[in-house]
Wavefront OBJ file of the C-alpha trace (Angstrom):
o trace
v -15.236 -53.013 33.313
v -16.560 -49.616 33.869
v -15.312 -46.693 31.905
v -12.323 -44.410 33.904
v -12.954 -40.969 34.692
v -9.943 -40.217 32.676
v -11.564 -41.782 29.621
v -14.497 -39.240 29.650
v -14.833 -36.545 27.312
v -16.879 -33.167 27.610
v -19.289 -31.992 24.953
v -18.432 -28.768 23.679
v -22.243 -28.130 22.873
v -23.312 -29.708 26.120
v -20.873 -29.553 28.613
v -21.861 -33.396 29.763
v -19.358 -36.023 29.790
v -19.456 -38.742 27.278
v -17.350 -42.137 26.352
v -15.388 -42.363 23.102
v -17.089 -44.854 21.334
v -13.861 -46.329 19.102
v -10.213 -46.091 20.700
v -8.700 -45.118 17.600
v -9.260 -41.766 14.920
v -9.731 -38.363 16.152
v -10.707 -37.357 19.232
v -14.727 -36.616 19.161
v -16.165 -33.061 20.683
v -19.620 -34.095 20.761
v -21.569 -36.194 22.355
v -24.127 -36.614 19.583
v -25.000 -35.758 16.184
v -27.406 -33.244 17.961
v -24.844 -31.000 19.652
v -22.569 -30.982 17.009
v -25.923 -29.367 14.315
v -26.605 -27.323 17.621
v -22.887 -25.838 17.450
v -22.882 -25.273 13.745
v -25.350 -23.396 13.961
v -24.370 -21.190 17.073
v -21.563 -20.625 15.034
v -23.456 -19.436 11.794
v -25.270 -16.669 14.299
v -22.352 -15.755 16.120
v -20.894 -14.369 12.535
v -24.462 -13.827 10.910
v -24.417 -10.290 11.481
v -21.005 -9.745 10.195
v -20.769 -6.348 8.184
v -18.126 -6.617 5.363
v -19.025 -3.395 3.949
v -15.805 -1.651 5.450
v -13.717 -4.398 4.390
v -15.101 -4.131 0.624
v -14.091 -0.500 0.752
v -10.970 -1.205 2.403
v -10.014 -3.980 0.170
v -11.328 -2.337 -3.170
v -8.811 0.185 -3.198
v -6.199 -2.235 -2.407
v -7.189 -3.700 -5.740
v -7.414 -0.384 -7.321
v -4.088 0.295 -6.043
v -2.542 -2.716 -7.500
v -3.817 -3.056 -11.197
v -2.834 0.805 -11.782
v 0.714 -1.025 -10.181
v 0.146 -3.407 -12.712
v -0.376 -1.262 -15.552
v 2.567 0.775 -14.787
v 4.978 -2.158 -14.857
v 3.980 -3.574 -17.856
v 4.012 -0.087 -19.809
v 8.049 0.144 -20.203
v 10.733 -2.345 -20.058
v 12.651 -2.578 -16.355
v 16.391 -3.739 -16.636
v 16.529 -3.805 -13.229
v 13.401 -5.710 -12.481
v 12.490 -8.479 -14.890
v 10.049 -9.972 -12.161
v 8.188 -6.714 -11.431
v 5.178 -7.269 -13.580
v 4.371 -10.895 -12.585
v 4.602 -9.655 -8.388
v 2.602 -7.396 -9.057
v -0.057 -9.462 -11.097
v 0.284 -12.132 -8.501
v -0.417 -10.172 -5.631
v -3.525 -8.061 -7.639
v -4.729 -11.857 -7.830
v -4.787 -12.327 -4.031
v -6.576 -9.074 -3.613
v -9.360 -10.169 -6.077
v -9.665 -13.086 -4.422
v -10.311 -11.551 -1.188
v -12.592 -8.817 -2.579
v -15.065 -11.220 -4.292
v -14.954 -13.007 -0.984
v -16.398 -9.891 0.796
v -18.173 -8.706 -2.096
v -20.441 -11.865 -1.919
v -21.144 -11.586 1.740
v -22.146 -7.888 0.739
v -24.448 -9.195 -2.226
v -26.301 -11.617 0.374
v -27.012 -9.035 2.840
v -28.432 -6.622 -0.051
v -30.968 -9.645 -0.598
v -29.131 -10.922 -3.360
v -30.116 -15.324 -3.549
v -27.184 -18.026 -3.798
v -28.151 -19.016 -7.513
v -28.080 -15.137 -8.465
v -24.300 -15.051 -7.552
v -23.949 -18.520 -9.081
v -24.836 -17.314 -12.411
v -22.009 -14.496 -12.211
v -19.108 -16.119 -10.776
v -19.855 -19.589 -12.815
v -20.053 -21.149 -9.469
v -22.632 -23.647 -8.261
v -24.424 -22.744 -5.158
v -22.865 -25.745 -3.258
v -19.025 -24.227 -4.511
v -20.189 -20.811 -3.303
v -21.732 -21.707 0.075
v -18.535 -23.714 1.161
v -16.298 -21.350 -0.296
v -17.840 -18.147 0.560
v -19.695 -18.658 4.447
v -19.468 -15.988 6.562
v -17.039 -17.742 8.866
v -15.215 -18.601 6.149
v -15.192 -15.080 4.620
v -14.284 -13.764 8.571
v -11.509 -15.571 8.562
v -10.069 -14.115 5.643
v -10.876 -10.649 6.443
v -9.332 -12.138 9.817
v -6.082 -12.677 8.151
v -5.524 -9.706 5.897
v -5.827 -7.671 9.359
v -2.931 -9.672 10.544
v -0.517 -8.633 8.113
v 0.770 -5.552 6.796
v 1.411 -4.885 3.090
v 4.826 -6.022 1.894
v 7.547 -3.869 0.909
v 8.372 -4.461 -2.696
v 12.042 -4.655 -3.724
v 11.080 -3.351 -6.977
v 9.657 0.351 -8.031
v 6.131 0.477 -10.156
v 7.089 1.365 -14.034
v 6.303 4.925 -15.237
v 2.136 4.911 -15.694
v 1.440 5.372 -19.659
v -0.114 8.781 -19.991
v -2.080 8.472 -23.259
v -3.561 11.118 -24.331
v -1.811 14.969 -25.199
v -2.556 17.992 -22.259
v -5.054 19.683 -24.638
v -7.288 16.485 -24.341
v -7.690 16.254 -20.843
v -10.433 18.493 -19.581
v -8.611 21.125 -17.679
v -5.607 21.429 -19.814
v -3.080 20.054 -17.484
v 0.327 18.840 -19.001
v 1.475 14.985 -19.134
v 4.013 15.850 -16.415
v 1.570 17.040 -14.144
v -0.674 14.322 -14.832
v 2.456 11.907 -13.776
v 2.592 13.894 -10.551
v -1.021 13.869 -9.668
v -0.625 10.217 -10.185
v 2.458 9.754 -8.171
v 0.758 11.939 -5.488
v -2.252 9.225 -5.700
v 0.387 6.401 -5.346
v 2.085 7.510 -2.407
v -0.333 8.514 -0.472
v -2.550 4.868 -1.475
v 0.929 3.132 -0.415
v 1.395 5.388 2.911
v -2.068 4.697 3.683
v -1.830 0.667 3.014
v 1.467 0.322 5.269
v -0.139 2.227 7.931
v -2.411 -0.496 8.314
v -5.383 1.558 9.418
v -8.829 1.708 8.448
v -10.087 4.174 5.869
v -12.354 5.444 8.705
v -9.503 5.809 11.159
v -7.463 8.197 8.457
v -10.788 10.338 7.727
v -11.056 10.525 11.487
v -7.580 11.748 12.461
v -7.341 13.768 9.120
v -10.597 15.238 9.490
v -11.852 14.589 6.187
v -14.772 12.312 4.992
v -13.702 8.682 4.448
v -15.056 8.698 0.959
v -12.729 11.865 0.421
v -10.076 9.897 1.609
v -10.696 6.818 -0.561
v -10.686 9.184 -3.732
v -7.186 10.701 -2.570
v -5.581 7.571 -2.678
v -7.054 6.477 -5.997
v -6.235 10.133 -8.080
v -10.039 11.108 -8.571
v -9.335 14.420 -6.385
v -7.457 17.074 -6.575
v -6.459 17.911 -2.974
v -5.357 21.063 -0.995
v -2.006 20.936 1.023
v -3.646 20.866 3.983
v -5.863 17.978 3.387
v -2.487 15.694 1.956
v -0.443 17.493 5.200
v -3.859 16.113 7.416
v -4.010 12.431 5.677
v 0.261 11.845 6.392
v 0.179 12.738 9.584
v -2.796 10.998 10.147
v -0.687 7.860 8.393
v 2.469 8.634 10.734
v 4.528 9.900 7.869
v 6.558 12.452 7.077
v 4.883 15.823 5.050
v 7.916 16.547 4.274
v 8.010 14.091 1.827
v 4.805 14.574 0.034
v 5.932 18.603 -0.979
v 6.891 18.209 -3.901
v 5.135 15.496 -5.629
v 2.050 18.044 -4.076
v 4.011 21.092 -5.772
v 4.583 19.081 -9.312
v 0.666 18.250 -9.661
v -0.255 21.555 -8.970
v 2.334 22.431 -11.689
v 3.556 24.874 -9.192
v 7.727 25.707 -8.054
v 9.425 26.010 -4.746
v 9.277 29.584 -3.142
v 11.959 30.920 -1.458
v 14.703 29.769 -3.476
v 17.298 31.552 -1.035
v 15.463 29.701 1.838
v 19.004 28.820 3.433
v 21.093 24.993 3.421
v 18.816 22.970 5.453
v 15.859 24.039 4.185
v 17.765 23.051 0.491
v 18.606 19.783 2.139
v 14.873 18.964 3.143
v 13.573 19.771 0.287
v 16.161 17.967 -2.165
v 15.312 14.943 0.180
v 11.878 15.174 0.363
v 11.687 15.238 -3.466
v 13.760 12.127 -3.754
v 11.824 10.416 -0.950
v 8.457 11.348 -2.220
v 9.360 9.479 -5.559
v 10.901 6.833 -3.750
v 7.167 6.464 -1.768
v 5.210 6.477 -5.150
v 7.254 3.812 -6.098
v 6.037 1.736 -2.913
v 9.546 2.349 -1.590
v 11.603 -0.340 -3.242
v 14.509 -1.767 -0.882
v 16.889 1.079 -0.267
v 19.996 -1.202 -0.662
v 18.732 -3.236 -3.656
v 17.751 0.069 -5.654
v 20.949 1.924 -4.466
v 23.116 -1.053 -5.445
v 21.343 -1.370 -8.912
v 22.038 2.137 -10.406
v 24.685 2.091 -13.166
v 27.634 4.104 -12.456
v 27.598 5.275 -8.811
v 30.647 5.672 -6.919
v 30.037 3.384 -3.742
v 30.427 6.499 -1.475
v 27.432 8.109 -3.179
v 25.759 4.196 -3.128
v 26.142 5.137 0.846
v 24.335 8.477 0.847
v 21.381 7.103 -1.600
v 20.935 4.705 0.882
v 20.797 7.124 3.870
v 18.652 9.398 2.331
v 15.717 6.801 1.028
v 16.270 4.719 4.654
v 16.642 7.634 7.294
v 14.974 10.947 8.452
v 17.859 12.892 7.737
v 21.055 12.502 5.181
v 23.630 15.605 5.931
v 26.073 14.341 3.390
v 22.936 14.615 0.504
v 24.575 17.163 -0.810
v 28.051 15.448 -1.981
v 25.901 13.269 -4.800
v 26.966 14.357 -8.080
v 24.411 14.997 -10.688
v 25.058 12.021 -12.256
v 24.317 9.891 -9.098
v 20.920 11.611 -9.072
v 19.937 11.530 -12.275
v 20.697 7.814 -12.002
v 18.299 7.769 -8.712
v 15.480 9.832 -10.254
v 15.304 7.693 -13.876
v 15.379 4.536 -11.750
v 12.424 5.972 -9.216
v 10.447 7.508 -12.749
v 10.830 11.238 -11.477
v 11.113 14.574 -13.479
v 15.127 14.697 -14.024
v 14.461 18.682 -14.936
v 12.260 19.259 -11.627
v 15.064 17.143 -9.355
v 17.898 18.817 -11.251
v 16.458 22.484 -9.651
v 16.367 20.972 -5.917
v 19.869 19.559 -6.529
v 21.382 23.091 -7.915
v 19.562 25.156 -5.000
v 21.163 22.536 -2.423
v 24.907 22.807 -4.349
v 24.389 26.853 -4.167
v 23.023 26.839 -0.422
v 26.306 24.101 0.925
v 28.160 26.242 3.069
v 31.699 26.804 1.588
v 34.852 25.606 3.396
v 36.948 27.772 5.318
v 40.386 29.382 4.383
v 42.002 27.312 6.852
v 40.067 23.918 5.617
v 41.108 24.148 2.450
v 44.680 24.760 3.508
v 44.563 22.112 5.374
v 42.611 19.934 3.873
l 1 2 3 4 5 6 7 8 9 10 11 12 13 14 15 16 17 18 19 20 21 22 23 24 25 26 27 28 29 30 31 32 33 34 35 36 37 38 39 40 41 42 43 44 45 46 47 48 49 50 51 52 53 54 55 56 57 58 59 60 61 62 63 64 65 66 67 68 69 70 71 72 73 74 75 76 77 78 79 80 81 82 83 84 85 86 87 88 89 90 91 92 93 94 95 96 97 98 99 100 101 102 103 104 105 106 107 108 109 110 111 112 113 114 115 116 117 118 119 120 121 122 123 124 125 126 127 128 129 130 131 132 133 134 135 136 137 138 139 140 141 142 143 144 145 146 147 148 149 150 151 152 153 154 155 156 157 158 159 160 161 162 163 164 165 166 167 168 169 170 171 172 173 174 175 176 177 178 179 180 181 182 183 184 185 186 187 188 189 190 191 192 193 194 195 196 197 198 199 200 201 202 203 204 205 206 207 208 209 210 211 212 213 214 215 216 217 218 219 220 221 222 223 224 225 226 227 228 229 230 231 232 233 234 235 236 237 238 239 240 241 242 243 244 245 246 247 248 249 250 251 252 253 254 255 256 257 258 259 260 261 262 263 264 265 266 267 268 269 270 271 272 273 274 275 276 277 278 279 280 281 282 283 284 285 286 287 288 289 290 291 292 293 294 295 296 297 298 299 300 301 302 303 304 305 306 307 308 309 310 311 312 313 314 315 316 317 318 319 320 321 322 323 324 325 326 327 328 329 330 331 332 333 334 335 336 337 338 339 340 341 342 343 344 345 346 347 348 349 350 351 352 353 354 355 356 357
């Protein structure tokens, strides 16, 4: 009995029609073993030219990002956080993982030979070539495009400073070299949840994409206008990146009699800037950790680390921010100043209000 028209199947090499040769298994796509070579290796030159050299950059400073993460969480106990150090360890895995992907691609194109990469990674060629082909490698580059970075629910521990001030090479003071670091971290963690290419930043910024690369990893020391340039150019908020910019410069607030709201936004700003080093742990899980906080002031925390603007900010009591700042690894002296100017700026209640209440 002939074959049905219904029982024919097109080669996806090909395009002719062909029979299935056994009525059970999976469903061929190619008529011979011909087309299906012939499609492998349309495939291989489709992706041949691939350029991973962006996505090496790109994913490099992820890594960077997350071992300093790393370090930080291991260098103190967390009471809060038990769990913080292995997240963070697990997820610096996943961006190794990806980075020697690209990073091999990269080596090939520089003329490097399968068996020279097999000798470094302990690989054999066989292991590398399935593991590491360029579609293979796409795909994965594919992927980490497709999702954004995750929020972590826990804050980054305190990094260890090491040395005194008088060893570093311009002097600077431990606390400053916190701040520069915290500057580094937020701006690396406003960059990675913006989701946009180095190249993009440098473009909107208009800085150099290597510049921009060294901003987020600490290795320069930047003007305001260049951080100002790369958060705007991130969709954030400058706002919050004043004072952490102010602390590494070792440098005050001017205008201490600047008025309430500008008290307000800069009290907030300095408690949101920490809270964006620290890869801006959930609002209500930090908030509902701190020991000792009256659940009214639980309520403001929360509005101030989850909104643009917290009017009640200035009804925490010192102790509720102190609590806030330890728990995000911030200066207690530096906040302390922002939450005095902001007590001293509050408008005071009318004769009548406090009459009547």
């Amino acid at each position: 009995m002939s074959e049905s028209r219904s029982d024919q199947i097109e080669c996806k090499n090909c395009a002719h029609p062909f029979a299935r040769r056994s009525p059970t298994g999976r469903r061929p796509e190619y008529c011979s073993t011909q087309c299906r070579s012939a499609a492998f290796r349309l495939r291989n030159a489709e992706t041949e030219e691939a350029d991973f050299s962006q996505d090496a950059e790109r994913i490099g400073q992820a890594v960077a990002t997350r071992a300093r993460m790393v370090a930080q969480s291991s260098s103190r106990s967390l009471p809060f956080w038990p769990l913080e150090p292995l997240r963070h360890s697990v997820a610096l895995k996943r961006e190794l993982d990806d980075f020697i992907a690209v990073s091999v691609r990269e080596a090939l194109d520089r003329g490097a030979r399968w068996e020279d990469i097999a000798e470094v990674t302990s690989l054999t060629v066989s292991q590398l070539q399935s593991r590491y082909s360029t579609d293979q490698v796409a795909r994965t580059v594919d992927a980490r495009r497709g999702r954004r970075p995750r929020r972590p629910v826990a804050p980054a521990a305190e990094v260890a400073l090491g040395s005194a001030a008088d060893d570093e090479p311009n002097g600077r003071s431990p606390q400053e070299w916190g701040a520069r670091d915290a500057l580094a971290r937020a701006l690396s963690h406003l960059h990675r949840f913006s989701g946009l290419p180095v190249r993009t930043v440098a473009v909107r910024a208009g800085l150099s994409p290597s510049y921009v690369y060294r901003l987020t990893t600490g290795e320069r020391r930047p003007s305001w206008t260049s951080v100002r340039n790369f958060v705007l150019a991130c969709d954030g908020d400058p706002n919050d990146l004043v004072d952490l910019w102010n602390a590494a410069e070792g440098q005050e607030q001017q205008q201490p009699d600047a008025g309430f709201d500008v008290a307000l936004t800069r009290f907030q700003g300095a408690l949101r800037g920490l809270h964006l080093a620290e890869a801006r742990p959930d609002p209500d899980v930090l908030a509902d950790a701190l020991p000792n906080v009256h659940w009214h002031e639980t309520a403001v925390i929360k509005a101030i680390l989850g909104a643009p603007a917290a009017h009640h900010a200035g009804e925490l009591s010192w102790a509720a921010t102190q609590a806030l700042t330890m728990a995000l690894r911030g200066d207690s002296d530096r906040i302390r100043r922002h939450w005095t100017a902001l007590r001293e700026a509050a408008p005071q209640p009318s004769l009548l209000t406090q009459a009547f209440g």
